[in-house]
TORROTI-896850 format. One record per residue: x, y, z of N, C-alpha, C in turn. Coordinates in steps of 0.1 Angstrom, whole numbers, plus 5000, padded with zeros to 4 digits. Example, Ala and Ser with C-alpha at 12.3 -4.5 7.8 and 13.67 -1.06 7.14 Angstrom:
n_c1|n_c2|n_c3|ca_c1|ca_c2|ca_c3|c_c1|c_c2|c_c3
5132|4943|5078|5123|4955|5078|5132|4967|5078 .
5128|4978|5071|5137|4989|5071|5129|5000|5079 .
END
This chain:
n_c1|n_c2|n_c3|ca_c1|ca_c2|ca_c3|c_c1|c_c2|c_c3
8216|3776|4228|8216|3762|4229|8216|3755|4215 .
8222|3747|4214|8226|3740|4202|8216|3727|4199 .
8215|3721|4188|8206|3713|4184|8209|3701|4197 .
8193|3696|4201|8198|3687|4211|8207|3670|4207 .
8202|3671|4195|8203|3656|4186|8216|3658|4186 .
8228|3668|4183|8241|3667|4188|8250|3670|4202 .
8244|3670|4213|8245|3672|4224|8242|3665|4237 .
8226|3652|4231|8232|3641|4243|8233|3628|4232 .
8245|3631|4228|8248|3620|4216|8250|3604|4225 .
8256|3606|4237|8261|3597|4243|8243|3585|4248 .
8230|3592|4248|8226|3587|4255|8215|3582|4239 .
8219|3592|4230|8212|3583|4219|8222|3571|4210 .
8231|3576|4212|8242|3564|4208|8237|3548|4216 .
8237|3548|4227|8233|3539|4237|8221|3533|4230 .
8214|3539|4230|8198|3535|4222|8199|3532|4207 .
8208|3534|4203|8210|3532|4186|8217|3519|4188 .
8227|3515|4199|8234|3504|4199|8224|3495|4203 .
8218|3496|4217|8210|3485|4224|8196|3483|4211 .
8192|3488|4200|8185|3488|4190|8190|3478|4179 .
8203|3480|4176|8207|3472|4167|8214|3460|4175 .
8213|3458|4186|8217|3446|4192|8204|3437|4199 .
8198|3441|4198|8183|3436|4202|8179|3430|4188 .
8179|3436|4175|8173|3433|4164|8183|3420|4156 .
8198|3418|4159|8206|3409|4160|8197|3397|4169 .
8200|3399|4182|8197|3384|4190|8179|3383|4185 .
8173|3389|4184|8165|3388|4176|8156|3378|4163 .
8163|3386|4154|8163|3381|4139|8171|3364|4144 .
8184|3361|4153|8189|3349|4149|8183|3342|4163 .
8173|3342|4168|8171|3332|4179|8153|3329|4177 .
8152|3329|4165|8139|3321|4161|8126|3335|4155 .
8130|3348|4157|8118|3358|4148|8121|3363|4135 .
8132|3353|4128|8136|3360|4117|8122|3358|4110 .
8112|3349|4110|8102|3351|4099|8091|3361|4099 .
8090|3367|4116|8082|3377|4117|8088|3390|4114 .
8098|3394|4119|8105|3404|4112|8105|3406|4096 .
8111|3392|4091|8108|3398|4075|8095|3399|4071 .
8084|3390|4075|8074|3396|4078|8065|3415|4078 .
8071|3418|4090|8071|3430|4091|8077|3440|4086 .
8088|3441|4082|8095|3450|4073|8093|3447|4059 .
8086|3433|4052|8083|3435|4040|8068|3433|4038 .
8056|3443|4047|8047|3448|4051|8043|3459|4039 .
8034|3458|4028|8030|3472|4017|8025|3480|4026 .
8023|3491|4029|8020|3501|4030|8021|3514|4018 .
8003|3512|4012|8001|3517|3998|7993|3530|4002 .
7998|3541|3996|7988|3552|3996|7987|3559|3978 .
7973|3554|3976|7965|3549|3964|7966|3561|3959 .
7963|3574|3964|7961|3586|3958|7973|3593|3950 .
7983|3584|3953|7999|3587|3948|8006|3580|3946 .
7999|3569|3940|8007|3553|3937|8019|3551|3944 .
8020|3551|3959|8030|3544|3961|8026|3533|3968 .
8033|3525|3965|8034|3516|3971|8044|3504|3977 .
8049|3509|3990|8060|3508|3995|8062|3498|4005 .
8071|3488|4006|8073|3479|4020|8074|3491|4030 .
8075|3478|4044|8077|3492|4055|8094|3491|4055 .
8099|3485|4049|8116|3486|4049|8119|3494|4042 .
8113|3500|4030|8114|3509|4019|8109|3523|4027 .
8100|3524|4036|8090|3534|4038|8104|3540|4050 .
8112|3532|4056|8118|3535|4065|8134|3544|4063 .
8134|3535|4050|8151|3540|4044|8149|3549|4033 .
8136|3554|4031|8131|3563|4019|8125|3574|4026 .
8119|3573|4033|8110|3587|4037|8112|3588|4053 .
8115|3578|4065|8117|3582|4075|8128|3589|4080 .
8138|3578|4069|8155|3580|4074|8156|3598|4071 .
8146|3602|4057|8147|3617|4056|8150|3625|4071 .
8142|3619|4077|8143|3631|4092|8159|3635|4095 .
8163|3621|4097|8177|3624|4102|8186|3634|4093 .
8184|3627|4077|8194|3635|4069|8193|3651|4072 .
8173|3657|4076|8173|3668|4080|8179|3673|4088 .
8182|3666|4098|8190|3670|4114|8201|3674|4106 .
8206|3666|4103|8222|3669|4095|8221|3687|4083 .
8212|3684|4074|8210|3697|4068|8213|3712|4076 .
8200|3707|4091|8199|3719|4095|8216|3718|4105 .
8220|3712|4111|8235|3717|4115|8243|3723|4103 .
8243|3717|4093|8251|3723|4081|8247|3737|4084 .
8235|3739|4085|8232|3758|4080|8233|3765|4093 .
8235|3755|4103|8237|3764|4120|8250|3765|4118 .
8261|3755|4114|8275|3757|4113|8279|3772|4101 .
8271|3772|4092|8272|3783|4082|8269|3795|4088 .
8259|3795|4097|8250|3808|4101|8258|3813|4112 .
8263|3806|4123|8267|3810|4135|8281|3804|4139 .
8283|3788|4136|8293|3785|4140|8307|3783|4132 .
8312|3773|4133|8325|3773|4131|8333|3778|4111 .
8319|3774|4102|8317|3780|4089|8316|3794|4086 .
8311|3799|4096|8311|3808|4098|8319|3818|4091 .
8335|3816|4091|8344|3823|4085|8345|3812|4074 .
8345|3815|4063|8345|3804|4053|8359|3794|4048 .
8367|3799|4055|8383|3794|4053|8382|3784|4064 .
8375|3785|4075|8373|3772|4083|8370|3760|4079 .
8361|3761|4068|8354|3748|4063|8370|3743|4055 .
8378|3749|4051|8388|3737|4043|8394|3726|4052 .
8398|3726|4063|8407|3713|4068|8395|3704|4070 .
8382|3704|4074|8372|3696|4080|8369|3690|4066 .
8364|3701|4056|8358|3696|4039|8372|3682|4035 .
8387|3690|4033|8391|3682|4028|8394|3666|4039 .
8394|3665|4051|8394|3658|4057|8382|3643|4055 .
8374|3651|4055|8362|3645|4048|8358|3639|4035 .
8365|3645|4023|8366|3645|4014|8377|3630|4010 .
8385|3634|4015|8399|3627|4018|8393|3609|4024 .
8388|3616|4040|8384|3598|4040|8373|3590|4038 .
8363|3597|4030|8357|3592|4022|8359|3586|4011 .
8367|3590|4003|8375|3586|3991|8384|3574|3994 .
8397|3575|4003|8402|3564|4003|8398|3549|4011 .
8386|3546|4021|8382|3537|4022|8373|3532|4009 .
8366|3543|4001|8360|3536|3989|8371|3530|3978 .
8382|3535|3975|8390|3531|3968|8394|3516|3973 .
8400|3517|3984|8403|3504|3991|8393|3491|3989 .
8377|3495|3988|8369|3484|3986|8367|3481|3975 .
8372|3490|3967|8366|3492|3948|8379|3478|3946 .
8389|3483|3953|8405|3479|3946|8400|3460|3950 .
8395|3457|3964|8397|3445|3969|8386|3433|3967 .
8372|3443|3956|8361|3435|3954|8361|3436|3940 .
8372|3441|3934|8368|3443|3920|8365|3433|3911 .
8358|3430|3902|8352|3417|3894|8347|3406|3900 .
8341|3405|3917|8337|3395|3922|8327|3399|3922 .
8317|3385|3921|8303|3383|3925|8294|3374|3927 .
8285|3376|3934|8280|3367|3942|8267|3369|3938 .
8258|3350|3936|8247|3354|3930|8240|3366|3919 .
8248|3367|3914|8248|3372|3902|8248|3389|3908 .
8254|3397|3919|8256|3405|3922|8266|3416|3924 .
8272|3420|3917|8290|3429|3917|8290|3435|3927 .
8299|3427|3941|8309|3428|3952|8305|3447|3952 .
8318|3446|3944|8321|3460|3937|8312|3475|3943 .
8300|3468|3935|8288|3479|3935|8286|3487|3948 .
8288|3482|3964|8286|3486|3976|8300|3496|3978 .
8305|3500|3974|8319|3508|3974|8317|3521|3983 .
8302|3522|3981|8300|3534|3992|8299|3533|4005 .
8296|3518|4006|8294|3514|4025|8303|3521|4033 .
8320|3515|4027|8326|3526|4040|8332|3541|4039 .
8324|3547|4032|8319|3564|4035|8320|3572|4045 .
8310|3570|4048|8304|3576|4056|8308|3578|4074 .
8312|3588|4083|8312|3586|4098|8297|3585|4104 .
8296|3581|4112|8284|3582|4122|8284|3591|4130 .
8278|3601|4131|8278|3612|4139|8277|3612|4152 .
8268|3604|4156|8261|3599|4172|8268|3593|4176 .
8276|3581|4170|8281|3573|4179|8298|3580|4184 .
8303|3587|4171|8318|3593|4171|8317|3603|4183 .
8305|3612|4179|8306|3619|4193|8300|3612|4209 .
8295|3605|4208|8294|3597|4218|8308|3593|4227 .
8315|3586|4217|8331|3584|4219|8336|3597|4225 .
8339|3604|4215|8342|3620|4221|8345|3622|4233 .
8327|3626|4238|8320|3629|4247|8327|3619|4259 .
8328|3607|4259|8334|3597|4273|8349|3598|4276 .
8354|3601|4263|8370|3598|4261|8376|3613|4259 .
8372|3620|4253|8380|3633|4246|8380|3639|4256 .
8382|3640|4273|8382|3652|4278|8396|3656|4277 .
8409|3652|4273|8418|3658|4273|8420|3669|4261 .
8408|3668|4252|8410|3676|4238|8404|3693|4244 .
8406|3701|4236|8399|3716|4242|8386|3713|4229 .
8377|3721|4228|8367|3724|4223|8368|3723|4209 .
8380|3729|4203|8378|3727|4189|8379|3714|4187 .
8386|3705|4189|8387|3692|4183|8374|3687|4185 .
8363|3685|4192|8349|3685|4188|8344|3688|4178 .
8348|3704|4173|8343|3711|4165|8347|3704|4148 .
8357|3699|4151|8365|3694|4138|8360|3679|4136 .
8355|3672|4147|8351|3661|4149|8338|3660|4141 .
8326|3669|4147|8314|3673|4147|8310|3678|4129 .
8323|3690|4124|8324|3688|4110|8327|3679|4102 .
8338|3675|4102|8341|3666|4092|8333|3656|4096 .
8326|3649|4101|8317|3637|4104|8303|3646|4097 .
8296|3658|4096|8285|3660|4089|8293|3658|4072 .
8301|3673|4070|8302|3669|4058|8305|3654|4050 .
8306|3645|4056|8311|3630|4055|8300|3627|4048 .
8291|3626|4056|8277|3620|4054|8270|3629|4046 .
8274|3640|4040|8271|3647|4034|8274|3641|4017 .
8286|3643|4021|8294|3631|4005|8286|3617|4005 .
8285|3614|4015|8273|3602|4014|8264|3601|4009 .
8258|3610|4014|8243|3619|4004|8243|3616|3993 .
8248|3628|3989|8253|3632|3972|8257|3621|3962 .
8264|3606|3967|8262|3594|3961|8249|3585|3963 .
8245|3585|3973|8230|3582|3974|8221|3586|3964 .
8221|3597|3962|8216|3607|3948|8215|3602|3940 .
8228|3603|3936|8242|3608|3923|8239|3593|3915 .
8240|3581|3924|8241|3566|3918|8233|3556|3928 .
8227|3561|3935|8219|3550|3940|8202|3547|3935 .
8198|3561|3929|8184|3565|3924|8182|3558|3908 .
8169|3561|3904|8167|3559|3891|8171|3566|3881 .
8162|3561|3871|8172|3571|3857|8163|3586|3865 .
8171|3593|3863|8166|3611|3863|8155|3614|3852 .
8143|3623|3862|8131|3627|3850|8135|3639|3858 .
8137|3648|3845|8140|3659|3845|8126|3670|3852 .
8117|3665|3848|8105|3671|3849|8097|3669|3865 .
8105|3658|3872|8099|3661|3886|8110|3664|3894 .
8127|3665|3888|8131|3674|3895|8131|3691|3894 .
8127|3695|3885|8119|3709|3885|8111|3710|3892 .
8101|3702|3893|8092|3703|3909|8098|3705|3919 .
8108|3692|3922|8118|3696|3933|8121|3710|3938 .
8130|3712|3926|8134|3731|3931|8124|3737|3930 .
8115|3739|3928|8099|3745|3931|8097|3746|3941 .
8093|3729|3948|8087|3732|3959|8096|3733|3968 .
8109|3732|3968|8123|3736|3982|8120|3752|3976 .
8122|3761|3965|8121|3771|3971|8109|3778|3974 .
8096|3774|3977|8085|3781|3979|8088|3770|3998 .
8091|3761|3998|8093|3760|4018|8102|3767|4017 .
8112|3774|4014|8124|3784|4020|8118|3794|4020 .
8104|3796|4011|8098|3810|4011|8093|3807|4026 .
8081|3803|4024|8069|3799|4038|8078|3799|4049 .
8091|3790|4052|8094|3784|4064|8099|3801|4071 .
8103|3812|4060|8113|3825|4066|8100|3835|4069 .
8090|3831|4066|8079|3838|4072|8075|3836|4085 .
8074|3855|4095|8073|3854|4107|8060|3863|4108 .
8048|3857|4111|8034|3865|4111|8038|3879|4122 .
8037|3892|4118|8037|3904|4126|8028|3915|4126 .
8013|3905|4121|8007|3914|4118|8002|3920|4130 .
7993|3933|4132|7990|3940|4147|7979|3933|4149 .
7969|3924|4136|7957|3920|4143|7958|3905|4149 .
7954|3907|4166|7960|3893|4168|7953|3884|4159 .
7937|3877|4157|7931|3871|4154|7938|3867|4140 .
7946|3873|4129|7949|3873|4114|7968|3864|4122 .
7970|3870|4132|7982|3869|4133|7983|3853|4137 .
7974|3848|4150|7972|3834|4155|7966|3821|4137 .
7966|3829|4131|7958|3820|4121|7971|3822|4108 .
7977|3829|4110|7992|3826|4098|7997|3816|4106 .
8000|3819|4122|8008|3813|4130|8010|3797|4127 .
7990|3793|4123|7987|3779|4117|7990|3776|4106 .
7987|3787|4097|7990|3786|4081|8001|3779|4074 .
8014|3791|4081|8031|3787|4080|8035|3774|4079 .
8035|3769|4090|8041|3760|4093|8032|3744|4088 .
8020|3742|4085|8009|3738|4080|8017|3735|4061 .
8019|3748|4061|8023|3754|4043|8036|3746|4042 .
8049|3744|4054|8062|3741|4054|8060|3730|4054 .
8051|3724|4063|8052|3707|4065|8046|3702|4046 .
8035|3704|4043|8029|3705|4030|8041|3702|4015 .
8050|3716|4018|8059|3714|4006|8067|3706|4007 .
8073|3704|4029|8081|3695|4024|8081|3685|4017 .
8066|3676|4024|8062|3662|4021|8061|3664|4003 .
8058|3676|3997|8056|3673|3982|8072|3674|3976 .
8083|3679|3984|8092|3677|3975|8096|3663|3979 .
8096|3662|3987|8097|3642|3994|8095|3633|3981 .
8077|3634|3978|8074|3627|3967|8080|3634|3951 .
8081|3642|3948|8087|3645|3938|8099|3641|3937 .
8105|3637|3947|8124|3638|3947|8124|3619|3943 .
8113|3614|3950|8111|3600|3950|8108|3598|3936 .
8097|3605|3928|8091|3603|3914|8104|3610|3904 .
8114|3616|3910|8123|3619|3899|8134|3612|3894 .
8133|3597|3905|8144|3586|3904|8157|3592|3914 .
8158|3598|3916|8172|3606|3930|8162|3595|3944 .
8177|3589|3949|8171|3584|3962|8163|3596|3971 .
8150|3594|3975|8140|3606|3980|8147|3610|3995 .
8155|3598|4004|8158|3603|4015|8166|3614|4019 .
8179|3618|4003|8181|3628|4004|8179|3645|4008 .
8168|3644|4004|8156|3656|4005|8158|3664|4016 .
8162|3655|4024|8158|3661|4043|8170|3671|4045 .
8184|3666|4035|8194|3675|4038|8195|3687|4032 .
8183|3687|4021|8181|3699|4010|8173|3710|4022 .
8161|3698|4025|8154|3709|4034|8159|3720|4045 .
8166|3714|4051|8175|3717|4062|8180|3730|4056 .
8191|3734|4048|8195|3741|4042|8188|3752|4038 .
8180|3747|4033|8169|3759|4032|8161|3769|4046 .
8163|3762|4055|8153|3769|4069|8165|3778|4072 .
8154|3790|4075|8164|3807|4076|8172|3799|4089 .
8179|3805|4092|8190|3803|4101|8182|3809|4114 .
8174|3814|4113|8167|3819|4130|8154|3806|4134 .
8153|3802|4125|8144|3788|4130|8150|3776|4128 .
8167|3778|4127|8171|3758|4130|8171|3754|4144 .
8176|3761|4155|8172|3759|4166|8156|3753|4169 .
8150|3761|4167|8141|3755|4174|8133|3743|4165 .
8134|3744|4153|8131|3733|4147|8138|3717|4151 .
8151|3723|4150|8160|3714|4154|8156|3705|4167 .
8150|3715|4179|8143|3709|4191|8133|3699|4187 .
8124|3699|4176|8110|3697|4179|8120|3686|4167 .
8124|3684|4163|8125|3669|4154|8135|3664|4161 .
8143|3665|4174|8153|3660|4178|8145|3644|4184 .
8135|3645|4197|8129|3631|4198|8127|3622|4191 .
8118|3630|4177|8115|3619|4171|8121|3609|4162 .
8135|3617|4159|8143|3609|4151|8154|3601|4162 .
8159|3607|4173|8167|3603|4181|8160|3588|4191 .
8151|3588|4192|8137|3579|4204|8132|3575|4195 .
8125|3576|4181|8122|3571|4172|8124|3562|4165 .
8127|3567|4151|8132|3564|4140|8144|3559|4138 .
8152|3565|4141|8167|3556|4143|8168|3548|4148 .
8161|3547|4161|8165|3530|4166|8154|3517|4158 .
8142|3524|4154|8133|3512|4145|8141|3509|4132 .
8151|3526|4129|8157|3517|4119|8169|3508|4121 .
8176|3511|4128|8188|3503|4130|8181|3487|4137 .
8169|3486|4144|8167|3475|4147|8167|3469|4134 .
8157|3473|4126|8159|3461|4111|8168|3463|4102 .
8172|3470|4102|8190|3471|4094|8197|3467|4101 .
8198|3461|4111|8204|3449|4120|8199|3436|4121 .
8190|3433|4117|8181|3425|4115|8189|3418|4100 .
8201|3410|4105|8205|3396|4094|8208|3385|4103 .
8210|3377|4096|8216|3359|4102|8230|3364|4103 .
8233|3356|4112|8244|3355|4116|8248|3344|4114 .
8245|3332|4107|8245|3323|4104|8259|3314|4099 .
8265|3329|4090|8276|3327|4083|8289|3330|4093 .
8288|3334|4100|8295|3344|4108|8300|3354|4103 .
8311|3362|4107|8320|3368|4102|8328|3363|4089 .
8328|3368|4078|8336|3364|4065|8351|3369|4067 .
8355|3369|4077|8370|3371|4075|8374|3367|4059 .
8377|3357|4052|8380|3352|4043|8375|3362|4031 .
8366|3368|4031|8355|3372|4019|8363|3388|4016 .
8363|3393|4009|8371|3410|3997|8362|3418|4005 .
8351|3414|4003|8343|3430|4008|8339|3429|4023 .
8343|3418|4033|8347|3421|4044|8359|3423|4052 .
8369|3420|4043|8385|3425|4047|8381|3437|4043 .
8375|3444|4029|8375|3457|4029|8367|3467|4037 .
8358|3462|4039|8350|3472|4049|8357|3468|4066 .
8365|3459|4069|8373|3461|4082|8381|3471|4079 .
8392|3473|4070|8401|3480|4070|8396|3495|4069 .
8381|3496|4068|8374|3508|4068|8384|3519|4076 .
8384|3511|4093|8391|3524|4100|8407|3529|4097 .
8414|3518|4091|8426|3521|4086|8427|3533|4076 .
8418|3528|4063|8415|3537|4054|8410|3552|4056 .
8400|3556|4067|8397|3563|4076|8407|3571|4080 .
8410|3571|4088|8428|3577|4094|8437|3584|4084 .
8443|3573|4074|8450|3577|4065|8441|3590|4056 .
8426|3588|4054|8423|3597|4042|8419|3609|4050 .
8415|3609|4063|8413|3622|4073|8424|3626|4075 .
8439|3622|4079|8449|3629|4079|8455|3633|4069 .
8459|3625|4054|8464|3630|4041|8457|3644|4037 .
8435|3647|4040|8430|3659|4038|8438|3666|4049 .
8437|3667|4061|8442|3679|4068|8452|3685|4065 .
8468|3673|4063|8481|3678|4058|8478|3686|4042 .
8469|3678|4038|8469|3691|4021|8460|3705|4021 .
8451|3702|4033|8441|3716|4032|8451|3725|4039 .
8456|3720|4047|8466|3732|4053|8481|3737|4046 .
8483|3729|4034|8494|3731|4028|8488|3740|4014 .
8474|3739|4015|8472|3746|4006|8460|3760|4008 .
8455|3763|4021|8445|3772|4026|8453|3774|4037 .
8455|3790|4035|8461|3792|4048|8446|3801|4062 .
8450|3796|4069|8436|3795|4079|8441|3797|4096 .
8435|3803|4106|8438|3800|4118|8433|3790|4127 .
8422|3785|4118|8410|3774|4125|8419|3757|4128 .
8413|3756|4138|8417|3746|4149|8433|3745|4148 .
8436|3758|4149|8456|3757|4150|8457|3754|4164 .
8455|3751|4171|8458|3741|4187|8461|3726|4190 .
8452|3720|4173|8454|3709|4172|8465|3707|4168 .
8472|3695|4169|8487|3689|4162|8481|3676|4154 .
8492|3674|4150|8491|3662|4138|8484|3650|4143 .
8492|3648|4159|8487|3640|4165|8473|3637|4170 .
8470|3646|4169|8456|3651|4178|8446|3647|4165 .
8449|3650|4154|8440|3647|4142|8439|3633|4138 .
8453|3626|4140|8456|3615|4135|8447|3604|4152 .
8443|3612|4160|8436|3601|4173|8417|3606|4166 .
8420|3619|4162|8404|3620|4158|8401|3611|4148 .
8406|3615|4138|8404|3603|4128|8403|3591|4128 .
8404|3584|4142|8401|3569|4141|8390|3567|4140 .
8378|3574|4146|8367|3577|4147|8357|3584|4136 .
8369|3585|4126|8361|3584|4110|8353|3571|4109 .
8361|3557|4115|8361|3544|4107|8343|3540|4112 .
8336|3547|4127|8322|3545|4128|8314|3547|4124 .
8309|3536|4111|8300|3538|4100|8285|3531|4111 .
8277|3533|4104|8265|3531|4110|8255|3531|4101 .
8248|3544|4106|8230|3547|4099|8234|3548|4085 .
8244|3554|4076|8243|3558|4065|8248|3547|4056 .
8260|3538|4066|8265|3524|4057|8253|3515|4057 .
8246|3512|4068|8237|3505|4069|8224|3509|4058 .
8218|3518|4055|8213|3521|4047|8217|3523|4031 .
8232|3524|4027|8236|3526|4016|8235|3509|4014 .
8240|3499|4021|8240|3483|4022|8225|3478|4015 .
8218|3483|4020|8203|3477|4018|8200|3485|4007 .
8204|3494|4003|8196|3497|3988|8207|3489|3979 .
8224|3493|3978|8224|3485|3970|8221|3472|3966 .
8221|3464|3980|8226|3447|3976|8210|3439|3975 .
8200|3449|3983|8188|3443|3991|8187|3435|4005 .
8176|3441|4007|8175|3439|4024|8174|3423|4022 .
8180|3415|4033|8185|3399|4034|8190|3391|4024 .
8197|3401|4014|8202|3394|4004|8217|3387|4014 .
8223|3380|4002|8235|3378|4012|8247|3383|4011 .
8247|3392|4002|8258|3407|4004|8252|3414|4011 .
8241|3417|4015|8239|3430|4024|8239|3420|4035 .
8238|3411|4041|8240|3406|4054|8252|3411|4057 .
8257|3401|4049|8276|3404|4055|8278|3414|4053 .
8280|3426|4046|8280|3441|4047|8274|3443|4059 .
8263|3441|4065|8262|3446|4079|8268|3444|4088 .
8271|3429|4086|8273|3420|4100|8293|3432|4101 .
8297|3431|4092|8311|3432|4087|8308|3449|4090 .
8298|3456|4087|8299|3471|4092|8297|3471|4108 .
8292|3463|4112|8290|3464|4123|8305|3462|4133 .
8312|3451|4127|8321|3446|4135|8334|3460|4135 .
8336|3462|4119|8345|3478|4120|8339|3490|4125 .
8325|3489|4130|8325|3497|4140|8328|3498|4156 .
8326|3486|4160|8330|3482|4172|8346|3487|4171 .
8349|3477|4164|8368|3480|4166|8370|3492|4162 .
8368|3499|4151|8370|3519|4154|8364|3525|4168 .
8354|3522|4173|8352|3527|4188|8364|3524|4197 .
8367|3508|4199|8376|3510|4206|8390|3517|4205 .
8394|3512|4192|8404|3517|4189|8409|3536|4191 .
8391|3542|4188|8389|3556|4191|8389|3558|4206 .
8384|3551|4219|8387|3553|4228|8397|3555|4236 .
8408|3542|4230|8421|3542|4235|8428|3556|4230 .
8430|3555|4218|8434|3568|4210|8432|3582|4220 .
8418|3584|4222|8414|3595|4227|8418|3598|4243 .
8418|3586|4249|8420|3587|4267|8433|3584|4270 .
8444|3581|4256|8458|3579|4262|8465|3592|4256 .
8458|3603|4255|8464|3619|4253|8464|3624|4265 .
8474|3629|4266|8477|3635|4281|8472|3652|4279 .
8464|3657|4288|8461|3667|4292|8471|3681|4287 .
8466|3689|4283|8475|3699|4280|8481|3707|4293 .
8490|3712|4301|8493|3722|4313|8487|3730|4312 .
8477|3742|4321|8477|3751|4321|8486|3765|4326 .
END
C-alpha cells in the first residue's frame, strides 16, 4: 500500500479547496481584522529565542510536514518504484526541470524593473514553479481514466520533483545570509536521525526490547525538531528540512511513517494553511491589467510548453523504455496540469512579498485564478482522450 496522502488525493484536494474558499469569503465579508489578528498572533518559546507569528509558525515549521510527505515519496519512488531503474527518472526530472524554468522566465521577462511600494514585481519569479500534487492528481483521478497507469506515474513524478526545484529555491534564495556553523549542525543532526530512524530493536529481552521500541522513535522525533531549528538559525528557509528528512528514513519505514503523518497534514495543516494563505481582499479584483498577473496566468501556458520541450529533449538524449506507451500527445494533455500551483506558490508568495502586502494579495488572488483555469483546462484535456482498444 502506498502512502495514503497520494492516494485519496481527490478527497483531500476537496478539503484544500473548500479551505481556501472559506478563508476567501471570509477574510472579504467583514473578519479580515480577526484573522489578521490571528495569524499575526507571537507565539514565543523563550528557551530558544524564537519568536514567531502564527503565520510564520505555519509556513516555517508546520508546512515542514508536507514537504516531508513529499521527501518520503521521493525515497519510496527510489526504493521500490518507478526510480527505481535510474534511467526512468530522466523524462519526469527533465520535464520538471523544463517547466519550472520556463513559467519563471516568462514572469522574470513580464515584471522586469517594476515595482510597487517600493517592492521588485520581479523578485516573486518563483510563484509559478511549482505543480500541486493533490490537486493535479485529484484531476487525474476524475478525468484520466482513459490513461493506463504510467501516465499517473509520470504525473505523480514530475509534480514531486517540481516541488522539489521549488524547495531548493526556497533554500537557495528565499533564506538568510548562510551561517556556516548551524548548517554543520544540520548535517549532524539529519545524519544521526538517519542513524536512529534505521534502528529496529531485536533484542531477545522483551522488557530492553519494549523500551528501545520508546527510545527510537522518541530519539527521531528529537533530531528531527533540532535540525528544524538549526536549518531555521542557519538562515535556509527551515521548511525545507521536512524534504531532507524524508530522504533520509530507510526505505522499510516510509510506508508506515507515511501512514501516521498522512491525517495530520492532509485534515490538518494544509487546510489551516491554505485557509490563511487564502486569506486576501479581494477588493482589487483580478489585475488583468498588472505584469505579474498576466504572468502568473500564463503560468499554464508556460507549463505545457516547458513539460513538453523536457520530455522531447530527455528522450532525444536518454535512451530509456519508461513510459514508452505514452505519445506526445498524451504528455502534452498531462502537462496542462503542471499549470496547478497551490501550497508551494502560495507559500513562496507570502515569504517573498509578505503576508497582506499588496503583491502578495494579487499573487494569490492571480494564483488562485490560474489554477482554476489549468484544472479545467486539465479536465477537458484529460476526458476528451479516447480510450485505447483492447
Amino acid at each position: 500500500m502506498i502512502i495514503k496522502f497520494l492516494t485519496v488525493e481527490r478527497n483531500a484536494a476537496v478539503l484544500l479547496l473548500l479551505s481556501a474558499v472559506l478563508g476567501l469569503i471570509a477574510y472579504n465579508t467583514g473578519l479580515a481584522p480577526e484573522i489578521d489578528a490571528v495569524r499575526g498572533t507571537h507565539i514565543v518559546i523563550e528557551a530558544l529565542h524564537l519568536d514567531l507569528t502564527l503565520d510564520k509558525w505555519l509556513g516555517e515549521f508546520f508546512i515542514a510536514f508536507f514537504f516531508l510527505l513529499i521527501g518520503l515519496e521521493l525515497k519510496r519512488e527510489f526504493v521500490s518504484g518507478v526510480f527505481k531503474n535510474r534511467k526512468a527518472i530522466a523524462i519526469p526530472a527533465f520535464a520538471a526541470t523544463f517547466g519550472a524554468i520556463v513559467p519563471a522566465l516568462v514572469y522574470f521577462a513580464l515584471t522586469s524593473g517594476i515595482t510597487l511600494e517600493g517592492q521588485s514585481v520581479s523578485e516573486g519569479w518563483a510563484i509559478p514553479m511549482a505543480t500541486d500534487v493533490t490537486f493535479a492528481l485529484a484531476i487525474f483521478a476524475v478525468f484520466g481514466s482513459a490513461f493506463g497507469k504510467s501516465a499517473r506515474t509520470f504525473l505523480l513524478s514530475f509534480a514531486v520533483i517540481d516541488d522539489l526545484i521549488a524547495i531548493l529555491v526556497i533554500a537557495l534564495f528565499l533564506g538568510g545570509g548562510l551561517k556556516i556553523e548551524w548548517m554543520l549542525a544540520v548535517l549532524l543532526s539529519v545524519g544521526l536521525f538517519a542513524l536512529v530512524t534505521a534502528q529496529t530493536p531485536k533484542d531477545g529481552r522483551l522488557a530492553l526490547t519494549r523500551v528501545l521500541r520508546v527510545v527510537y522513535p522518541t530519539l527521531s522525533v528529537l533530531l528531527a525538531l533540532a535540525a528544524w531549528y538549526f536549518t531555521h538559525e542557519s538562515g535556509v528557509a527551515p521548511a525545507v528540512i521536512g524534504v531532507v528528512l524524508g530522504l533520509a528514513v530507510p526505505g522499510t519505514k516510509v510506508e508506515q511513517l507515511g501512514e501516521r503523518l498522512h491525517p495530520w497534514v492532509s485534515i490538518g495543516i494544509l487546510p489551516v494553511f491554505a485557509f490563511f494563505a487564502s486569506s486576501v481582499s479581494l477588493a482589487a479584483g483580478l489585475a488583468v491589467t498588472s505584469a505579474m498577473t498576466i504572468a502568473i496566468l500564463l503560468r499554464p501556458i508556460g507549463k505545457m510548453i516547458g513539460i513538453t520541450l523536457g520530455v522531447v529533449t530527455a528522450k532525444a538524449l536518454v535512451k530509456s523504455d519508461s513510459f514508452r506507451d505514452l505519445s506526445t500527445s498524451d504528455y502534452v494533455r498531462l502537462s496542462i496540469l503542471g499549470g496547478i500551483g497551490f501550497t508551494v506558490a502560495l507559500l513562496i508568495a507570502g515569504s517573498v512579498f509578505g503576508t497582506g502586502t499588496p503583491l502578495a494579495n494579487e499573487a494569490v488572488v492571480a494564483t488562485l485564478a490560474a489554477m482554476v483555469l489549468s484544472m479545467v483546462l486539465g479536465a477537458i484535456a484529460l476526458a476528451t482522450k479516447r480510450k485505447a482498444k483492447k
